[in-house]
N, C-alpha and C positions, 0 to 999 in steps of 0.2 A: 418681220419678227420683232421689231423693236418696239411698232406701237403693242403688239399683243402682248408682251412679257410686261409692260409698263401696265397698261388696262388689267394683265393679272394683279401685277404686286398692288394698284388701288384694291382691286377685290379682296384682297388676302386682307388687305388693312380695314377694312368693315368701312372704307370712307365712300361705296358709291350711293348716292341715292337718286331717285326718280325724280328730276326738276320739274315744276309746272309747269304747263304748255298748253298748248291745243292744236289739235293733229284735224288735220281735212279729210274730207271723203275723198275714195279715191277715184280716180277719173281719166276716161282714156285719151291718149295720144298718140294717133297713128297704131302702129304695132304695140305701143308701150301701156302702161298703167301707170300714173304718177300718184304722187300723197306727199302733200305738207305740212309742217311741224312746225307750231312756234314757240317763243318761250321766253322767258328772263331770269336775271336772279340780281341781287343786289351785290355789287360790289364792293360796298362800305362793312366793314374798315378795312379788308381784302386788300393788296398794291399790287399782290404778282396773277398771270393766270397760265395756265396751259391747255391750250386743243387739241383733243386728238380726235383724225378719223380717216375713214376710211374713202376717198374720192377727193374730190373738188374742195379748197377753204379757201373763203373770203374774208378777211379781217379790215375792218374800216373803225379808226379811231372816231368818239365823238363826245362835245363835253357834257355828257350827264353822270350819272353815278350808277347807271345797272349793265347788265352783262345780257344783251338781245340776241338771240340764235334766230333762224329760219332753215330748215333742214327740207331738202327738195330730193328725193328718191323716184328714179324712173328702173320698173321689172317689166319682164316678158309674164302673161298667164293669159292663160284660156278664156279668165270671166275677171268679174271685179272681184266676187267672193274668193277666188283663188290668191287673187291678190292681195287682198285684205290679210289672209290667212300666212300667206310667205311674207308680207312685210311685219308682221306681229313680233315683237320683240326688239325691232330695226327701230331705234330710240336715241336721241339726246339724254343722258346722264349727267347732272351736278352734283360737284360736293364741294366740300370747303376742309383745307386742313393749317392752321396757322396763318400767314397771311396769303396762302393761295388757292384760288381755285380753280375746281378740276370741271372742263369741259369736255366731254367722252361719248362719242359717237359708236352706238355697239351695232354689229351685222351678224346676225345668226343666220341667213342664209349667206350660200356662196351665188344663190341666183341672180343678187342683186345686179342688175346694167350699170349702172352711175348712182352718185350720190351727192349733193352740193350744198355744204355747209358755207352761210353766211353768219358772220360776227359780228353786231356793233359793240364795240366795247368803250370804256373812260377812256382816252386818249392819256390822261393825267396817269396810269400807271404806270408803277418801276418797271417791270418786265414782264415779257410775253412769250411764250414756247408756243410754236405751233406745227403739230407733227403730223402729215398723211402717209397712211401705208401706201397710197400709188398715186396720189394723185397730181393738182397743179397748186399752187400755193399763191398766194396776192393777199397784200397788207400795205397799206396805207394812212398816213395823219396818225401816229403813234409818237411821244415824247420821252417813252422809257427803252429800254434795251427791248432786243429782239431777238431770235433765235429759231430759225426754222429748215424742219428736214422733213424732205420727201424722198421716196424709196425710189422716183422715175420719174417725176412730173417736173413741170418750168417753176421756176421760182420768180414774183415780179413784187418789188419793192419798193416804196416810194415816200418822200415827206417821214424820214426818223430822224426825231433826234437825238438819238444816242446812238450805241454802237449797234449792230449786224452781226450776227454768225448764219450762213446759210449753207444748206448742206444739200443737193439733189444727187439720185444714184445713177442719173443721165440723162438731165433736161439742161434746159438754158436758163442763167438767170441774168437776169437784168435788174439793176439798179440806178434809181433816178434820183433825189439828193438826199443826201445823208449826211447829219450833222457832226458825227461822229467815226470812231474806225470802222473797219469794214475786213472780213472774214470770209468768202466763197469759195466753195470746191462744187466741182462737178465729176461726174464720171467720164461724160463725154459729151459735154455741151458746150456751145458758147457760153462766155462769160462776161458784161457788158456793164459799166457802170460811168454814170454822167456827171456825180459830183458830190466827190468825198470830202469830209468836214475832219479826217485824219489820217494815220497811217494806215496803208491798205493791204491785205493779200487775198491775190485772185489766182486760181487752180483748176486747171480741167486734162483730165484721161488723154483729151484730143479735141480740140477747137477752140475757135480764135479767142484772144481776151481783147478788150479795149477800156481804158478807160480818158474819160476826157478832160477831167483838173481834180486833184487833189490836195489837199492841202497837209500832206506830210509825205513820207516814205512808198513809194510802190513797190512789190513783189509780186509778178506775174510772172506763173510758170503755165506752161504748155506742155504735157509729158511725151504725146504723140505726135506731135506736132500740131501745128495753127499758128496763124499770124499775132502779131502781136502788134500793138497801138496805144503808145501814148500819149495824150496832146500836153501835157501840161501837171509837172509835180514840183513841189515846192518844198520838197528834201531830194534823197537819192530815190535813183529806182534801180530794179534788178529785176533781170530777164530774164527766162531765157523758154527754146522751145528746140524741136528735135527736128521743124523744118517747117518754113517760114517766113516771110517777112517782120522785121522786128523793127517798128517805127516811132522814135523817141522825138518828140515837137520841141520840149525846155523842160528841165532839171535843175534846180536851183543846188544840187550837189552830183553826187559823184553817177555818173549813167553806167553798170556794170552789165554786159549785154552778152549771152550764148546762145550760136545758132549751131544747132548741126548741121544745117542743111539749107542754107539761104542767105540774104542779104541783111545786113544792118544798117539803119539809117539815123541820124541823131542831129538834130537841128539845130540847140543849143544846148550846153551843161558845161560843168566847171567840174574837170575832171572827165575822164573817158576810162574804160576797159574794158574791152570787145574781141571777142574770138565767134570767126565762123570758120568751117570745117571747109564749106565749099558754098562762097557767096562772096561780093564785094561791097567792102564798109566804107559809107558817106557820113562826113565827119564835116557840121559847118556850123562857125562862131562855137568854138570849143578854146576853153582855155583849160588850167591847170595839167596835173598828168598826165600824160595819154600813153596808155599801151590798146594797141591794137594790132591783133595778126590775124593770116585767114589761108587758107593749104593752097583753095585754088581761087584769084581772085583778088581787085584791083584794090587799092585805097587811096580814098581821095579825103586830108585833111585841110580843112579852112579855118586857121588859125584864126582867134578873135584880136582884134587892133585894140593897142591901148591896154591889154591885160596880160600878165608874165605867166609864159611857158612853165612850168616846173619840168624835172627829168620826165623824157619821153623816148618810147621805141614804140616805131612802125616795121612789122616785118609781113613778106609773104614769099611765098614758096614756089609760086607762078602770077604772077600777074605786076603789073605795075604801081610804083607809088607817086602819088604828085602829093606837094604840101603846099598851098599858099600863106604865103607870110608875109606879116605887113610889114612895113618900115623900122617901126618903131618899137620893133622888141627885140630884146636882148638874148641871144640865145647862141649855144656855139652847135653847130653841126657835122655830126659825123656818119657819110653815108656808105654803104660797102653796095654793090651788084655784083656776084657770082655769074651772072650767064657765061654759059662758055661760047668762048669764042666771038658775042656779039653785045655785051654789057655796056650798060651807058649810062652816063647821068648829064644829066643835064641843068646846068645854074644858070640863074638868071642875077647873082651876085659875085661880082667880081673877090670880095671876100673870099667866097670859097672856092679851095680848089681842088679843080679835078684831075688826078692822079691817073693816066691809063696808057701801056704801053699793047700796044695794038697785038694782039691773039694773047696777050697773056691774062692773068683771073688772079684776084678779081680787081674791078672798077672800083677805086676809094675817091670822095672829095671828105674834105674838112676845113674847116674855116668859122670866123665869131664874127657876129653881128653884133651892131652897137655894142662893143666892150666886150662884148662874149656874157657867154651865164649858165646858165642850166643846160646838160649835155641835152641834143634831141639825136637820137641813134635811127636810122634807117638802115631796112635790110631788106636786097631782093637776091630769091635765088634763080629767076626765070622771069625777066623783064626789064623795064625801064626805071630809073630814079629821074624825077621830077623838081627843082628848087623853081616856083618861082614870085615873084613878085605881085603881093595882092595890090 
């Protein structure tokens, strides 16, 4: 609905006209009829453009100064004259309005099978809209902004140097480097990206995200759940998914992580806050804050050597907590275990100590390491506490 309301409001504005071309005879293929279309137009002194159509687009940057189409349509008919006849009016459209122009693929049948527009366009433009009502979207070697929405199709990205907005209504997109931020939603697709040049947000209905380094902010949300994956961001990131694995590699700031329904794992980051509902969170070479809790479900934190704790609580509700801590940090501890009747902790520093009068609740130790410093609170209500020496 969105490319036709758009293709009306050009018609209404008297901006579409017929671009030069040249269309091939048509010619069969198997069950099919096929017919080619070619064409240009000059994109001086034009910087923005927008495509719309109905099937397949292909976008590939290149440095000339025209705007290259190639439109490939494959129909079912009887004969070629048939065919001739049903694809009649099925046409490439250009116009030009201030510095943009309009590329517009029109379908007056509904017979048509497919339809597969290719682009070569200036790479050197500001920005690009490129819209299919159903189809798959691919764009390449472009150096201005980008912006692309499909009703259902995959979206595949690659070589921008500026920023992204991509929109599918339930394909997969995939993106390979980009110089700039970055924008994805899906309905229900994965969502993939290889290497962000800024701050990201990735979004899908229900399937996995991943992305592999960025070099600012990550926001990946999963609504229905999917796994989640990050190898490498160079601010904070923020997670979360409704059921899942959710795997953070290094965060050069804060990791804020929500699972509903699975495990959290975090390799490095400076800072931590993680909640899973029913999953066990792995915490290793973390410094700064750490809040982590989880309903049902162990936590294991691996303090980083050599960098100060700030206030921290680990709590869970069944399952165990272990902390390794190195020598050399400062920090005072205070652990509580509620199990009834069989609570424990367990220190591997004489510093602290543990508090426990056999059947009664609950188990406390406390105690400061090197001078004491920053409180670290642990709490279990159904298992073990763990102190021990990295």
């Amino acid at each position: 609905m969105l490319l036709r309301s758009t293709f009306a409001a050009v018609l209404a504005l008297g901006l579409v006209e017929s671009g030069s071309g040249q269309t091939s005879s048509v010619t069969q293929d198997g069950r099919y009829w096929t017919q080619t279309a070619n064409g240009s137009i000059s994109a001086q002194p034009m910087t923005h453009l927008r495509v719309i159509a109905t099937g397949n687009i292909t976008v590939n940057g290149n440095p000339g100064d025209r705007v290259a189409y190639t439109l490939k349509r494959r129909i079912r008919a009887v004969s070629a004259q048939e065919a001739e006849r049903q694809l009649r009016g099925f046409e490439v459209r250009s116009s030009t309005k201030g510095e943009w122009i309009y590329l517009t693929v029109t379908s007056p049948s509904s017979k048509i099978m497919s339809a597969d527009l290719t682009v070569a366009v200036p790479r050197w433009m500001h920005e690009m809209q490129v819209e299919s009502y159903d189809g798959n979207v691919t764009a390449a070697d472009f150096d201005g902004q980008l912006e692309v929405n499909t009703a259902g199709g995959n979206v595949d990205l690659d070589r921008i140097k500026q920023s992204i907005v991509a929109k599918t209504g339930g394909g997969n997109i995939t993106i390979g480097r980009v110089a700039g931020p970055v924008k994805c939603y899906s309905g229900g697709g994965n969502v993939r990206a290889d290497s962000i040049g800024g701050e990201c947000w990735l979004e899908t209905g229900g399937g996995d995200l991943s992305v592999n380094e960025a070099n600012g902010t990550v926001h990946v949300f999963t609504r229905s759940g999917g796994n989640i994956k990050v190898g490498r961001s160079m601010g904070a990131v923020y997670a979360q998914t409704a059921g899942g694995l959710i795997e953070i590699g290094q965060a050069a700031g804060l990791v804020d992580a929500q699972n509903s329904g699975g495990s959290i794992q975090v390799n490095r980051a400076n800072g931590v806050q993680c909640q899973s509902i029913a999953g066990a969170i792995r915490l290793r070479n973390v410094d700064g804050p750490l809040r982590a809790s989880t309903s049902v479900g162990s936590i294991i934190a691996d303090l980083l050597s050599g960098h100060r704790i700030e206030e921290s609580i680990l709590s869970t509700k069944a399952g165990d907590i272990t902390v390794l801590i190195p020598s050399n940090i400062p920090m005072t501890v205070m652990a509580r275990n509620q199990t009834p009747g069989a609570g424990r902790i367990v220190s591997d520093f004489p510093e602290i100590r543990v508090h426990q009068i056999a059947g009664a609740l609950p188990a406390i130790a406390e105690g400061s390491l090197n001078g004491g410093g920053p409180v670290f609170t642990i709490a279990v209500n159904a298992g073990t506490i763990y102190l021990r020496k990295k």
